[in-house]
Every structure is written in structure tokens, then in C-alpha cells.
C-alpha positions, 0 to 999 in steps of 0.5 A, a space after each residue: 444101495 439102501 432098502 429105505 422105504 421112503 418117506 412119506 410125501 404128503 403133496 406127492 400123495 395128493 397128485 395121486 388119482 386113486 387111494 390103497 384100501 388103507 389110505 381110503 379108510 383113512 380119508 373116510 374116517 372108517 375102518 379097513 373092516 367097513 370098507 371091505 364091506 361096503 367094497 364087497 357089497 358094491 355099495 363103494 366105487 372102487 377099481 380092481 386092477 389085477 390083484 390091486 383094489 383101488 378107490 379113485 379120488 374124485 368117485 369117492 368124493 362124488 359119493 360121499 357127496 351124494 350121501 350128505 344129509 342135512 343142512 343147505 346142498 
């Protein structure tokens, strides 16, 4: 029996609906800090399951896509 974490799996991780806080400041290019700020102002879509904050893919999308400025839409 093995207490190996996995690893990481770059296409499994692009069937996921909804990114951890860490893996959606990443995608962003903004630190966790920022992220909290904008989650804690409401200014992000965001999920909380229980404990679990999570940031749905196609939301992040649409909003970083409606802050776009500059340049033909």
C-alpha cells in the first residue's frame, strides 16, 4: 500500500469543471492573495461547497472575458 500522491495529469486536469483557489490564480496570472480579495469582495464567480471554495471554469472565462478592453471584441 502506497501514500504516493499522484501525479499530476495535465488532460485529467482539463476535464475538471471547477479550479481549487491555487490552480485559479494560476490560470489567471494573480496571486492567491488577489484572489481572496476579489472572492471576498464578490467581485469573482466563485462556489462554496461546504468548506471547499471553488471557481467554475466556464464563469472564470466569461468574466475574464467581459473585463477585456481594448482592441476588436
Amino acid at each position: 500500500m502506497s501514500c504516493r500522491t499522484p501525479a499530476p495529469n495535465p488532460a485529467a486536469d482539463a476535464d475538471r469543471l471547477a479550479l481549487r483557489p491555487r490552480e485559479a490564480a494560476a490560470a489567471l496570472g494573480i496571486s492567491p492573495r488577489k484572489l481572496w480579495s476579489l472572492t471576498a469582495g464578490g467581485a469573482i464567480p466563485h462556489v462554496k461547497l461546504g468548506r471547499v471554495l471553488l471557481y467554475p471554469r466556464a464563469a472564470l472565462e466569461r468574466w475574464l472575458a467581459e473585463r477585456v478592453e481594448g482592441g476588436p471584441r
